[in-house]
N, C-alpha and C positions, 0 to 999 in steps of 0.2 A: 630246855630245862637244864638246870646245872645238876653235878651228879650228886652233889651235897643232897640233894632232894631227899635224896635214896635212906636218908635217915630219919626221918619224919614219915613217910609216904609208906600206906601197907595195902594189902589186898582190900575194897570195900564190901566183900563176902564173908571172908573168913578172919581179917585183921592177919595174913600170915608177909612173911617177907617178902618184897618184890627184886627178880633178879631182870637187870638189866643186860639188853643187847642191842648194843650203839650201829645203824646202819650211817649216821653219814652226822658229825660233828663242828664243830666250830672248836679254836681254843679252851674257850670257856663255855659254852652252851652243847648240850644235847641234843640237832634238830630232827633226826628220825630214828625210830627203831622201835624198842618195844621192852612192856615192863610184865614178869610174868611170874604167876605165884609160886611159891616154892613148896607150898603144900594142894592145894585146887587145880595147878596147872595154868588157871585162866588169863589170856592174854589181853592186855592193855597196848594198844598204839602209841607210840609218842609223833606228832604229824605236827611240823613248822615249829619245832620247841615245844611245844604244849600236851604233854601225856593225860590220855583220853580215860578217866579212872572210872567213869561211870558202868555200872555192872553190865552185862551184858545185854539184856533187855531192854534198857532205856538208852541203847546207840542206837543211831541212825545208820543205817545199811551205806554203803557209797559203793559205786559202779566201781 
């Protein structure tokens, strides 16, 4: 994901701001780490560039 994202992109619970924490980058793309509300707490994965926004319930578990 590019970090521009980060301007459009909000929590799908609360609509509150997402703060990012980059584990492993590219120049231009975001490919691991995680996107986390800044009012609920609740954390979003970002896995292979693509930040996982669905609310907690409707993720699939991974080993």
């Amino acid at each position: 994901m590019k970090e521009s994202l980060l301007d459009v992109v909000c929590c799908p619970l609360d609509k509150h701001d997402l703060e990012l924490d980059v584990e492993d980058r590219t120049d231009e793309e975001i490919l691991e780490g995680t996107l986390t509300c800044s009012d609920c707490g609740e954390v979003y994965p970002i896995e292979d560039g693509i930040p996982n926004l669905l609310p907690p319930d409707m993720r699939e578990e991974s080993d």
